[in-house]
LUMKOLRO-655287 format. One record per residue (C-alpha): residue number from 0; residue in three letters; x, y, z. Coordinates in Angstrom, 1 decimal, always signed. Each point is the difference from the previous one (the first is absolute). Layout:
{NUM 'ALA' {X Y Z}};
...
This chain:
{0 'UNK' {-9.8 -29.2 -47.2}};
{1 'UNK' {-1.5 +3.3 -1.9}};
{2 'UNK' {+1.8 +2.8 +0.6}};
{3 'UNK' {-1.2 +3.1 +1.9}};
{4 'UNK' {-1.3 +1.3 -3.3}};
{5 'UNK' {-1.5 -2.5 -1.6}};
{6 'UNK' {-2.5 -0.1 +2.9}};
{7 'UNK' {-0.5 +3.8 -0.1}};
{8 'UNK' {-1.7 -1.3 -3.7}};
{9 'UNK' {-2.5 -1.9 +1.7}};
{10 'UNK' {-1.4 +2.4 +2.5}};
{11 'UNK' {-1.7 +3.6 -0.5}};
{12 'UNK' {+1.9 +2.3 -0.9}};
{13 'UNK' {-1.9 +3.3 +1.2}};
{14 'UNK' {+0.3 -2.1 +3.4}};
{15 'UNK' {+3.2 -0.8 +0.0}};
{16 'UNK' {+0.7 +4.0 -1.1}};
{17 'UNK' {-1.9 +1.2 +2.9}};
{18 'UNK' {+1.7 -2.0 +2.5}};
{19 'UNK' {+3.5 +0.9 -1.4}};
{20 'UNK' {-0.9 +3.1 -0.2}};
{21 'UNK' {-1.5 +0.4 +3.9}};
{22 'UNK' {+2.8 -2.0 +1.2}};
{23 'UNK' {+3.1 +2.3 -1.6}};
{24 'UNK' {-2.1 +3.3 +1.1}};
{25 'UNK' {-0.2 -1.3 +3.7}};
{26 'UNK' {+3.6 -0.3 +0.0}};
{27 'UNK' {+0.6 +3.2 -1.5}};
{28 'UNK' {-3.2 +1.7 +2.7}};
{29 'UNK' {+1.9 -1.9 +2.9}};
{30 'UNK' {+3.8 +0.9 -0.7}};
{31 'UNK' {-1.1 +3.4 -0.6}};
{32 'UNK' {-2.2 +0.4 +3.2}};
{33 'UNK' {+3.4 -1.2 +1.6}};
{34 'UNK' {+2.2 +2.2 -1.3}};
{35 'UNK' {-2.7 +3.0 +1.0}};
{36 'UNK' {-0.3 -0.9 +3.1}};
{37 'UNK' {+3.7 -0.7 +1.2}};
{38 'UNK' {+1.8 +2.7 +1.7}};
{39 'UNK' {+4.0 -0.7 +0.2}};
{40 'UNK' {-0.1 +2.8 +2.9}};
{41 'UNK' {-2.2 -2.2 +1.9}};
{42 'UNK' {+0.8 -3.4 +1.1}};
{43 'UNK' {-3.6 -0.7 +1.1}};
{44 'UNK' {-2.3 +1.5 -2.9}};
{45 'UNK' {+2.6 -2.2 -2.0}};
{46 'UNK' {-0.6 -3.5 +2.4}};
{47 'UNK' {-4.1 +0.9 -1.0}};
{48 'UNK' {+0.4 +0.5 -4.0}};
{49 'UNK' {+2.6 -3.2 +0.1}};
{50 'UNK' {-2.7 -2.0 +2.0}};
{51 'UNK' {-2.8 +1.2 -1.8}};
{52 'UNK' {+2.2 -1.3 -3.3}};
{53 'UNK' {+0.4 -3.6 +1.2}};
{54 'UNK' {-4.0 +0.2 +0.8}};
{55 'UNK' {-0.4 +0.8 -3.5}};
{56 'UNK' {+2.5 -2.0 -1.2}};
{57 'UNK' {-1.9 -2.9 +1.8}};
{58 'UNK' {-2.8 +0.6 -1.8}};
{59 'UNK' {+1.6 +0.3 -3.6}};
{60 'UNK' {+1.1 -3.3 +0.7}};
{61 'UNK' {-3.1 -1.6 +0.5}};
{62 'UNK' {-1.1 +1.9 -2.7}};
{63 'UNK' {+2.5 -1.4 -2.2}};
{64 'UNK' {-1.0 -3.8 +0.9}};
{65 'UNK' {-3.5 +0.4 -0.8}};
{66 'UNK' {+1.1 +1.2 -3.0}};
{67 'UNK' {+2.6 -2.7 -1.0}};
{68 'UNK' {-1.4 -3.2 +1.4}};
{69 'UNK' {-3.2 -0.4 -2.6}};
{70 'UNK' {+3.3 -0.2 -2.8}};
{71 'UNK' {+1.3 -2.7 +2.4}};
{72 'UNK' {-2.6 -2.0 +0.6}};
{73 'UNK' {-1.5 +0.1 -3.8}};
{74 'UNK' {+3.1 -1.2 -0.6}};
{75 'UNK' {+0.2 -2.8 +2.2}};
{76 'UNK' {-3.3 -0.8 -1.5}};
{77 'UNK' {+0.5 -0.6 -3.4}};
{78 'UNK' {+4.4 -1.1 +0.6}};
{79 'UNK' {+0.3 -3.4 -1.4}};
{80 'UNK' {+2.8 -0.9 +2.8}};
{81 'UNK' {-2.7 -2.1 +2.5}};
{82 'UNK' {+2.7 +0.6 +2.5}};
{83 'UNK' {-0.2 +3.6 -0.1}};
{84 'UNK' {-3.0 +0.1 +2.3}};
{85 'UNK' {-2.3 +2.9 +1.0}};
{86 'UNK' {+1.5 -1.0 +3.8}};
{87 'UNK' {+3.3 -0.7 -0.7}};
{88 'UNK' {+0.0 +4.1 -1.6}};
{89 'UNK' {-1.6 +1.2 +3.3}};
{90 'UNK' {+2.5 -1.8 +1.7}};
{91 'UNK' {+2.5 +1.4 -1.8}};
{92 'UNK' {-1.4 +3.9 +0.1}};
{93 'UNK' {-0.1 -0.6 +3.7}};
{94 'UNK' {+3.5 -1.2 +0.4}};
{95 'UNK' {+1.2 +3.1 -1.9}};
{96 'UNK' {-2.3 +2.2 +1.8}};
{97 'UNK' {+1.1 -1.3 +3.9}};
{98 'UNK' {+3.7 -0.4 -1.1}};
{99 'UNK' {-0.1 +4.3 -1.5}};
{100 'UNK' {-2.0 +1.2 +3.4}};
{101 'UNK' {+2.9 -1.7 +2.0}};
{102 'UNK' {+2.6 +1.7 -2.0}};
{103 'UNK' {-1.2 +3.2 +0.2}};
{104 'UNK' {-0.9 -0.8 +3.8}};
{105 'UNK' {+3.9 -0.8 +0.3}};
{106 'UNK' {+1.1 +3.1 -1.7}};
{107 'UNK' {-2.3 +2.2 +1.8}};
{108 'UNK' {+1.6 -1.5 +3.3}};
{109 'UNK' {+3.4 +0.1 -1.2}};
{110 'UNK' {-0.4 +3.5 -0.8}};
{111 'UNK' {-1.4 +1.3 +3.1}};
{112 'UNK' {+2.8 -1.8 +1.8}};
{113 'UNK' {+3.1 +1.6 -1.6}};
{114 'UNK' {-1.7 +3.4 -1.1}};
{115 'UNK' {-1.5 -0.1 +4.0}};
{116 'UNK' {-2.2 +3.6 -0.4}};
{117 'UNK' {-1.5 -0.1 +4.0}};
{118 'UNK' {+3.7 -0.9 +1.0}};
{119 'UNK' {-1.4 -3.3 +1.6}};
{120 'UNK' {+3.1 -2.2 -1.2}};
{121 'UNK' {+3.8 +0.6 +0.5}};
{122 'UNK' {+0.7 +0.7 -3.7}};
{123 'UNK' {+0.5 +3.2 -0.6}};
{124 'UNK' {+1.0 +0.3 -3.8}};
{125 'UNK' {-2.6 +2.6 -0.9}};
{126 'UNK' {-1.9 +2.9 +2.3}};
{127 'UNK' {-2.5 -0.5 +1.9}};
{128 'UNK' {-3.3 +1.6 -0.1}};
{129 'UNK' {-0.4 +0.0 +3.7}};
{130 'UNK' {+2.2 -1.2 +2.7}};
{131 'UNK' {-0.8 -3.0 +2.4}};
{132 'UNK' {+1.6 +2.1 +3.2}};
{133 'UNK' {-0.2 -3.6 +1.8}};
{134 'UNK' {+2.5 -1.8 -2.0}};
{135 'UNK' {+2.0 +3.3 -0.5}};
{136 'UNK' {+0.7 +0.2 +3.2}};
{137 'UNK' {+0.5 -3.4 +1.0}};
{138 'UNK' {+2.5 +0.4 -2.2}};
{139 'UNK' {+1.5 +2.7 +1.0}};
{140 'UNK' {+0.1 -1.3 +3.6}};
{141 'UNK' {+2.2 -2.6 -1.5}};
{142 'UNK' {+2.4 +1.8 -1.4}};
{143 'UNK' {+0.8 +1.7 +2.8}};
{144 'UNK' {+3.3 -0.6 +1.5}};
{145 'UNK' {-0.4 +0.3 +3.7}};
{146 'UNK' {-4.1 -0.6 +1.7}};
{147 'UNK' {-0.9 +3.5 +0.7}};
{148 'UNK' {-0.3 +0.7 +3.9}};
{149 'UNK' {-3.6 +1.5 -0.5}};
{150 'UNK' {-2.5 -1.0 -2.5}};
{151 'UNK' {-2.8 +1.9 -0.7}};
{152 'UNK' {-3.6 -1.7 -1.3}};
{153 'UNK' {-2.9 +1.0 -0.8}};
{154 'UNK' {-2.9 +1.4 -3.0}};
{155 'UNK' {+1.1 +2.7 -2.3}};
{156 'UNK' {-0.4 +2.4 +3.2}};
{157 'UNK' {+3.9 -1.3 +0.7}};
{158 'UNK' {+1.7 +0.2 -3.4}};
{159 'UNK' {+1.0 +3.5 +0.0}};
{160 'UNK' {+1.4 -0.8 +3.0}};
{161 'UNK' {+4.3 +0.9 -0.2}};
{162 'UNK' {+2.5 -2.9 +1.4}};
{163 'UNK' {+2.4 +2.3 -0.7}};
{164 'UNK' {-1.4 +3.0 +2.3}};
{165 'UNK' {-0.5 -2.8 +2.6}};
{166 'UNK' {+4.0 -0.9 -0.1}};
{167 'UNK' {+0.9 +3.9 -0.5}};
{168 'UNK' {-2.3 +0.8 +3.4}};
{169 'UNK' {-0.2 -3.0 +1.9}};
{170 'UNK' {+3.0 -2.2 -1.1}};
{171 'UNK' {-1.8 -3.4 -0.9}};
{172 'UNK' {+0.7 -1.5 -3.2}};
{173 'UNK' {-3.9 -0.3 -1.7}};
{174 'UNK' {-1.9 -1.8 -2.8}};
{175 'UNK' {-3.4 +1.3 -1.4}};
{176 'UNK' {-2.0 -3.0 -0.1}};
{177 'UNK' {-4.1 +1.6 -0.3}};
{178 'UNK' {-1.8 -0.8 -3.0}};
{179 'UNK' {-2.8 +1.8 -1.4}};
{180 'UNK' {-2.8 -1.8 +0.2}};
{181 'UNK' {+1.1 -1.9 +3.1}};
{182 'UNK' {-2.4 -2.5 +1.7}};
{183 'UNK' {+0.2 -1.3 +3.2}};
{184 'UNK' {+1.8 -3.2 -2.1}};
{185 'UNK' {+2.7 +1.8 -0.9}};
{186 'UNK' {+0.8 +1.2 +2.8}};
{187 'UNK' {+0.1 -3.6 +1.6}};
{188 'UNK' {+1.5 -1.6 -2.6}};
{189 'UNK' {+2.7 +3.2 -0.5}};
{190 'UNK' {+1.1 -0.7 +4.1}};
{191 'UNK' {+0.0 -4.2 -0.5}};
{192 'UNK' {+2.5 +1.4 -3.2}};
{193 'UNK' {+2.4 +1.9 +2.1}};
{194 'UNK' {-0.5 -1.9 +3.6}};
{195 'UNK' {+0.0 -3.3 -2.1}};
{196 'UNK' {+2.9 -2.6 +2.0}};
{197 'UNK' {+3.1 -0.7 -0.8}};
{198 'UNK' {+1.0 +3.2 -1.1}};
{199 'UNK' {+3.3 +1.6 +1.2}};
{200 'UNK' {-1.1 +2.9 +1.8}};
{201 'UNK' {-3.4 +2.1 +0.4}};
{202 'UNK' {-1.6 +3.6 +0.1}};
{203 'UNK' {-0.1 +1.6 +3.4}};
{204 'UNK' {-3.1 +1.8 -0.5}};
{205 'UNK' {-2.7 -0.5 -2.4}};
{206 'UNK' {-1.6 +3.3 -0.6}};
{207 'UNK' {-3.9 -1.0 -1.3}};
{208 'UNK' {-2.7 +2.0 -0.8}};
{209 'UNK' {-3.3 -1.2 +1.4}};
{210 'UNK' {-3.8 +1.4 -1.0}};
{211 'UNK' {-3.7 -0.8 +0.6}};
{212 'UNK' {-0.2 -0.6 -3.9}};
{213 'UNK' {+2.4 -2.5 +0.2}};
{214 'UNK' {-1.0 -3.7 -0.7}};
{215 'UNK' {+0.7 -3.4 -1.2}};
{216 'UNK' {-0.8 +0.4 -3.8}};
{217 'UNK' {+0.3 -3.4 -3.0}};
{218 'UNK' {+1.2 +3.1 -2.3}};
{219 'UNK' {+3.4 -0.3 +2.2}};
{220 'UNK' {+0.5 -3.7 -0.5}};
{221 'UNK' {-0.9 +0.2 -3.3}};
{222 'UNK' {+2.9 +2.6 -0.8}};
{223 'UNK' {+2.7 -1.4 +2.6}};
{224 'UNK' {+2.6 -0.7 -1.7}};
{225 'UNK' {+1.2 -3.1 -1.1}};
{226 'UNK' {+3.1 +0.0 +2.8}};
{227 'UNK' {-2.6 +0.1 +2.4}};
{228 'UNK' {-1.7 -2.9 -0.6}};
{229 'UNK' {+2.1 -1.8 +3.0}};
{230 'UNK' {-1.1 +2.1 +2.5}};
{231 'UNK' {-4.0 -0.6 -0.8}};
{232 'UNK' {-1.9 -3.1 +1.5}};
{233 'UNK' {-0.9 -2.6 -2.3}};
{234 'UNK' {-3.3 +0.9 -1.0}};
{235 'UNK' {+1.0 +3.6 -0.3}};
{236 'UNK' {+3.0 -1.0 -2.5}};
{237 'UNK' {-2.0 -2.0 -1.9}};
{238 'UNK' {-2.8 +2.6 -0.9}};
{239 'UNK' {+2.9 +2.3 -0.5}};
{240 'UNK' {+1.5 -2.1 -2.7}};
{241 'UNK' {-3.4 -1.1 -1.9}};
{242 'UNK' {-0.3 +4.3 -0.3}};
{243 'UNK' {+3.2 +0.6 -1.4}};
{244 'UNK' {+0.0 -2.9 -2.2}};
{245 'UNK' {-3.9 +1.2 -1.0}};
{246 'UNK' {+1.3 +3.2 -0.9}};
{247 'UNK' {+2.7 -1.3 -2.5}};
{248 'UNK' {-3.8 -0.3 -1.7}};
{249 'UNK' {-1.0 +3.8 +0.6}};
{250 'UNK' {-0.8 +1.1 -3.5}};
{251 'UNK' {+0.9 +3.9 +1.0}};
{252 'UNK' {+2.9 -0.9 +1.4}};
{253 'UNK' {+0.9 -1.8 -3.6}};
{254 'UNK' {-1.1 +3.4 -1.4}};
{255 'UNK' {+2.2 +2.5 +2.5}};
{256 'UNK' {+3.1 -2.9 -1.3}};
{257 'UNK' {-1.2 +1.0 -3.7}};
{258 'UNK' {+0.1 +3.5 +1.0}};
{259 'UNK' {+3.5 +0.2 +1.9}};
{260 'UNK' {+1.3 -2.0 -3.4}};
{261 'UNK' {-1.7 +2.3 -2.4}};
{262 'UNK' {+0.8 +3.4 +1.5}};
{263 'UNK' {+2.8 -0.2 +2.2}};
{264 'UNK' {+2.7 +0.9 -2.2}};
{265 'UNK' {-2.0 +2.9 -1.2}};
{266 'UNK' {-0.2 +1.4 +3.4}};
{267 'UNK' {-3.4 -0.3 +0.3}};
{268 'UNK' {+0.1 -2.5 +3.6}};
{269 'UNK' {-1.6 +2.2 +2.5}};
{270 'UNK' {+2.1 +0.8 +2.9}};
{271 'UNK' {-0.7 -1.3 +3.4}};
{272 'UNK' {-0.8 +2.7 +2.6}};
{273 'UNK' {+2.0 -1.7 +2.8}};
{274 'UNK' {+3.6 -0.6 -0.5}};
{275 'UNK' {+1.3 -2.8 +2.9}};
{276 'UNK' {+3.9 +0.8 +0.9}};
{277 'UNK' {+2.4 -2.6 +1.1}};
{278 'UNK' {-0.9 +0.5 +3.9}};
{279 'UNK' {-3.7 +0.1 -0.6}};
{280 'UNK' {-0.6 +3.5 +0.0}};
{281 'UNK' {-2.9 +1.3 -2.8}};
{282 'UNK' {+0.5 +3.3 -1.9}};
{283 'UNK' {-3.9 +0.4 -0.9}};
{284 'UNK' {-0.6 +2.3 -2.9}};
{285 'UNK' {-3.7 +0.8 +0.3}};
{286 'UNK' {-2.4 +0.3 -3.1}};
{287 'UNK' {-2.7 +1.7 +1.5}};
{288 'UNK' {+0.4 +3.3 +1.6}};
{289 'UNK' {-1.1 +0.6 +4.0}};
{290 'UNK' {-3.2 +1.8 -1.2}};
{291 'UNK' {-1.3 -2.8 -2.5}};
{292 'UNK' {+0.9 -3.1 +2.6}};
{293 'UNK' {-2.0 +2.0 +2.7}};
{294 'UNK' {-2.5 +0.3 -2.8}};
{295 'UNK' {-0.4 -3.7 -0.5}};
{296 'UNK' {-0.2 -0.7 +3.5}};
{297 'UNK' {-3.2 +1.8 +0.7}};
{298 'UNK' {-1.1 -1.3 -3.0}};
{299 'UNK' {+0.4 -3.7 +1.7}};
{300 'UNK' {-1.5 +1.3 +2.4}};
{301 'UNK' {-1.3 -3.0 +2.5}};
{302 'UNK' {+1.7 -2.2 -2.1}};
{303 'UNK' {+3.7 +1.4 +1.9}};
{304 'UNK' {-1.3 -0.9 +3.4}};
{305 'UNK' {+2.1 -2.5 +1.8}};
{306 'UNK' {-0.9 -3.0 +2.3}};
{307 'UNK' {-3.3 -0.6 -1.9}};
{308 'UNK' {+0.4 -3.3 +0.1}};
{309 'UNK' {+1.8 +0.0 +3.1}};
{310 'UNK' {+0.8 -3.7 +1.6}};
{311 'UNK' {+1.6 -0.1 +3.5}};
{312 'UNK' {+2.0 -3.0 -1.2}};
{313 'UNK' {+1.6 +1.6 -2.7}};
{314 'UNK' {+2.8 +1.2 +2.7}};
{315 'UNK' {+0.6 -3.5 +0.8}};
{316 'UNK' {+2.7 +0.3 -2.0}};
{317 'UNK' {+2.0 +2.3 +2.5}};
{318 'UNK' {+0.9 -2.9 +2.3}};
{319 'UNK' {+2.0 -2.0 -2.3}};
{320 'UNK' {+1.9 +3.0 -1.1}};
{321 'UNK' {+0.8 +0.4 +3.5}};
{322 'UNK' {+0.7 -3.3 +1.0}};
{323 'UNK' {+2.7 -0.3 -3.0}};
{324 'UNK' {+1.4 +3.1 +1.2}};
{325 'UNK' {+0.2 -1.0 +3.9}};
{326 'UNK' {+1.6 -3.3 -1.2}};
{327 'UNK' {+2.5 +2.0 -1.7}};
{328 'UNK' {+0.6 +3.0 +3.0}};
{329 'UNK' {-1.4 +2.0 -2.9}};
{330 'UNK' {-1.3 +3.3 +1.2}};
{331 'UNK' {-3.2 +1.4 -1.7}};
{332 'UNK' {-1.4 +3.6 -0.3}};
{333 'UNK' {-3.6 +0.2 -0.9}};
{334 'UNK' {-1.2 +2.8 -1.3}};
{335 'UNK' {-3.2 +1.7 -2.0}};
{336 'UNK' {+1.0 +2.5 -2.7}};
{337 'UNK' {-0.8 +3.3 +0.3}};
{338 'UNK' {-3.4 +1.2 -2.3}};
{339 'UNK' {-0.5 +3.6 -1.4}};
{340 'UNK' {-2.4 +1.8 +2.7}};
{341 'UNK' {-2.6 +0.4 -2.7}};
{342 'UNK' {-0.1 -3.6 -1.0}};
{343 'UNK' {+0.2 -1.1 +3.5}};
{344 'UNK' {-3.0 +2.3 +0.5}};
{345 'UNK' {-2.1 -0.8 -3.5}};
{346 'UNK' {+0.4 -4.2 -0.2}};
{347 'UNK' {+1.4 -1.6 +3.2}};
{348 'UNK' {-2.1 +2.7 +2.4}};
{349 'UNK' {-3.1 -0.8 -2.1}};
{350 'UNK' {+0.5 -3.9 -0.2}};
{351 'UNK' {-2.9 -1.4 +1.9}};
{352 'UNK' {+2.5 -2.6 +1.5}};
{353 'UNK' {+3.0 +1.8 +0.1}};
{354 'UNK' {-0.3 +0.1 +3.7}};
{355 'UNK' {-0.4 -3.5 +0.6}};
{356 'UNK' {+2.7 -1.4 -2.3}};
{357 'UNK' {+2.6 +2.8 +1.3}};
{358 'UNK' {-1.0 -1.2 +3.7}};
{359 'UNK' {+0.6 -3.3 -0.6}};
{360 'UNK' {+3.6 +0.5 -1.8}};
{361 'UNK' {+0.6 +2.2 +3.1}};
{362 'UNK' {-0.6 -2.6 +1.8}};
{363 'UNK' {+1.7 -2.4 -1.5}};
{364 'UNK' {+3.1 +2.1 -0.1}};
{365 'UNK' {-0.2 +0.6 +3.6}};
{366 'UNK' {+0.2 -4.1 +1.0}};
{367 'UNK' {+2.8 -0.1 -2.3}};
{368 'UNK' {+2.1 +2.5 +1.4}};
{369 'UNK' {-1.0 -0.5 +3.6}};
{370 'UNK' {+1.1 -3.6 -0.3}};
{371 'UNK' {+3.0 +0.2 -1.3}};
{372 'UNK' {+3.0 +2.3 +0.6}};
{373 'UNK' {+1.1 -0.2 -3.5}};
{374 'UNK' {-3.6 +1.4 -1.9}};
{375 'UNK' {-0.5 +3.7 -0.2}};
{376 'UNK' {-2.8 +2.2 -1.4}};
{377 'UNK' {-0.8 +3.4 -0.4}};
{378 'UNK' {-3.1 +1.4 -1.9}};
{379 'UNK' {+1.0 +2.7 -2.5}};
{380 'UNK' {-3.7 +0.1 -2.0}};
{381 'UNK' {-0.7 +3.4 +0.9}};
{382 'UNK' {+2.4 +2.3 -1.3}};
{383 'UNK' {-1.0 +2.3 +2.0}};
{384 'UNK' {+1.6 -0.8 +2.9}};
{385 'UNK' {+3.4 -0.6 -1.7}};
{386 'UNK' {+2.5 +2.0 -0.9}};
{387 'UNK' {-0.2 +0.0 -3.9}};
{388 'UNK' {-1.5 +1.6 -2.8}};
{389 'UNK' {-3.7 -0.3 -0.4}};
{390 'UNK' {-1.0 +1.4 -3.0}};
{391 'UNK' {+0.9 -0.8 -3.9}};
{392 'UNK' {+3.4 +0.9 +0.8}};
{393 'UNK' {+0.6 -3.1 +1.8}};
{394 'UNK' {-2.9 -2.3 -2.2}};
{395 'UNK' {-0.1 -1.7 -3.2}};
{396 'UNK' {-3.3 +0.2 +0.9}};
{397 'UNK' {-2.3 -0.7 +3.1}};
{398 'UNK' {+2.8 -3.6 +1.3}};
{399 'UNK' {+3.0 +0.0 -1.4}};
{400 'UNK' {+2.9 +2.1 +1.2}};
{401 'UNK' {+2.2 +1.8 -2.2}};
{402 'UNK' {+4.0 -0.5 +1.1}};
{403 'UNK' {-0.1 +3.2 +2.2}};
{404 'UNK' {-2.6 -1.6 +1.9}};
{405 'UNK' {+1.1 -3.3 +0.2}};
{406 'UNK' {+3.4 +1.2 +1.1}};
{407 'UNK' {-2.2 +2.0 +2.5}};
{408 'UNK' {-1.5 -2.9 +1.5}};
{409 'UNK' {+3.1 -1.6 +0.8}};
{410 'UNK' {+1.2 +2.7 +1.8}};
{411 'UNK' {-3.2 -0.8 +2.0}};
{412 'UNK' {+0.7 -3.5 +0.2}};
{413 'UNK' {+3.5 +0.5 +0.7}};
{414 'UNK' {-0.3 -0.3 +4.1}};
{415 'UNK' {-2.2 -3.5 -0.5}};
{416 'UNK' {+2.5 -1.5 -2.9}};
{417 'UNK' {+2.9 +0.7 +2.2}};
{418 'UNK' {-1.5 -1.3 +3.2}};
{419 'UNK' {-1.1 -3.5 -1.7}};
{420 'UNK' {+3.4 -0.4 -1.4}};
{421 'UNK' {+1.6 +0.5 +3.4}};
{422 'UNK' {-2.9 -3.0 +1.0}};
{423 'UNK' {+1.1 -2.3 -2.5}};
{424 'UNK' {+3.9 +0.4 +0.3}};
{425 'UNK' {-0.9 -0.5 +3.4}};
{426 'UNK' {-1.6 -3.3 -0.5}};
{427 'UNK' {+2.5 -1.5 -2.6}};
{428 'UNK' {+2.5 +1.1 +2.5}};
{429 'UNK' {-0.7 -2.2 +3.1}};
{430 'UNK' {+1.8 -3.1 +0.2}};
């Protein structure tokens, strides 16, 4: 078999300069356009310049087979060995080429498994990028040594929401189960959680938030965690699982691993603007000022309007929540969170269907309640009407309460929590 030289001998020379030549430079062009284009402050520019690398990288590849092959197969040409065949060598190159993809395929997985950047996974060896709240939480419901006698759910309108405040003023032992982001999924699949049988003892009041943008959403099953696969229906569970397992194959979630690896002990993770305690409640540590969120919402414009896509079926999922809970002489308090006058005025006001999705939830929420003796409601939405602050002072911006307001709007709910706690203890107290 001539050696890698000998066959160099043979071929052109000013050819086989060019190529090496071309081939080394893109190397140099592509690890240097990398290196330009990563930010360590940044764990997103870096997830583009790391993808745009393995793009390139691709293509170096195939570069590099066009350029080795000819020495192969001239090779295979003039070897004396008749076994050696031109196949048997393509056979060979692809057996070497399937076996390397699967390795690095493995390693990519195994990586994004233990480093777990999204916090999908239970390891938690390094940081994470960004939190998954869902599995947070589940987790923390867990660990809890007593179930809380209230348990509050709902969108990232609820998370600023205190337990503590609610044991300080009203006595009742609380979890903080919203999740930002919350679909009308989570909410289902959060009350089959904690209303699931065969557990020792239950809430006596769920506490959920309820909204005409709410609706059933694949983005929740896809990002239910693991825990809750259980509680889904079959088909539901198995779409869930073919996602997650997919994602094991998401390239920028390979990338954020890389990142967390690379730059985590130099400080350089970014820091997640939420921060979950123990009993659920969120500090939130904003990164855009009052003025500039405001700013981007006109900006959105239409976009911010809710119930475009309204669908009277998309409550539906209402009367399984309250069935669970009747089973379980659950009490429930329904309630819309209170919106900043001006946004009330500027997106919800000026939704062409605001009115008729709002009507219908109204509706809704008065069968509930009028059947049941257990199911409250009370419409908070226009901040007007309530006693809390209704300006920046109370607002992350145009939804979501600051802790003064939240703790306000307890004091609000105060009379309906108390009076569907007597209902329940009530209830669990016949004989």
């Amino acid at each position: 078999m001539k050696t890698f030289l000998d066959q160099l001998r043979g071929k052109n020379v000013v050819w086989i300069s060019f190529a090496f030549v071309s081939f080394f430079s893109t190397i140099y062009l592509v690890w240097n356009k990398y290196l330009t284009n990563t930010n360590p402050t940044n764990a997103e520019d870096f997830s583009f310049a790391f993808v745009d690398l393995i793009n390139d990288v691709k293509l170096i590849v195939f570069f590099l087979l066009i350029l080795i092959v000819p020495f192969f197969s001239e090779e295979t040409k003039n070897s004396n060995n008749k076994s050696y065949t031109l196949e048997s060598h393509h056979r060979r190159l692809f057996n070497t080429t399937w076996k390397t993809v699967a390795f690095l395929w493995i390693t990519a997985i195994v990586t994004i498994i233990i480093v777990n950047p999204r916090g999908l996974y239970r390891i938690r060896i390094f940081p994470q990028l960004s939190d998954d709240f869902r599995n947070t939480r589940v987790a923390n419901y867990l660990d809890l040594n007593t179930t809380p006698e209230l348990v509050i759910l709902g969108s990232s309108r609820t998370i600023t929401i205190s337990p503590d405040y609610i044991t300080q003023e009203l006595g009742y032992s609380a979890y903080n189960f919203g999740i930002a982001g919350a679909r009308a999924n989570d909410i289902t699949l959060i009350t089959r959680f904690i209303l699931s049988d065969g557990r020792e003892s239950y809430p006596g009041v769920l506490l959920i938030e309820v909204g005409p943008t709410f609706h059933n959403s694949s983005d929740a099953v896809v990002r239910a965690p693991l825990y809750f696969i259980r509680y889904m229906d079959p088909g539901i569970a198995t779409f869930a699982i073919a996602n997650r397992f997919l994602d094991l194959f998401n390239i920028f979630q390979l990338a954020e691993s890389v990142y967390v690896i690379q730059y985590s002990s130099q400080g350089f993770v970014q820091e997640t603007y939420e921060i979950i305690n123990p009993n659920g409640y969120t500090t939130i540590k904003p990164t855009l000022t009052f003025e500039e969120v405001w700013a981007n919402y006109l900006e959105q414009g239409e976009e911010r309007y809710p119930c475009k896509n309204f669908n009277p079926d998309d409550t539906e999922y209402l009367k399984e929540v309250v069935s669970l809970a009747q089973e379980h002489n659950t009490s429930i308090v329904f309630y819309t969170s209170p919106l900043l006058p001006q946004y009330y005025e500027t997106f919800y006001n000026g939704s062409p269907r605001f009115d008729e999705c709002m009507a219908h939830l109204l509706q809704r929420m008065s069968t509930l309640s009028d059947g049941s003796s257990i199911i409250f409601f009370q419409d908070l939405m226009v901040s007007e009407n309530l006693n809390i602050l209704i300006d920046e002072s109370g607002y992350y911006d145009g939804q979501h309460l600051k802790p003064i307001n939240a703790n306000l709007m307890i004091d609000v709910l105060a009379e309906t929590i108390t009076q569907a706690f007597d209902a329940a203890s009530e209830l669990r107290n016949q004989p």
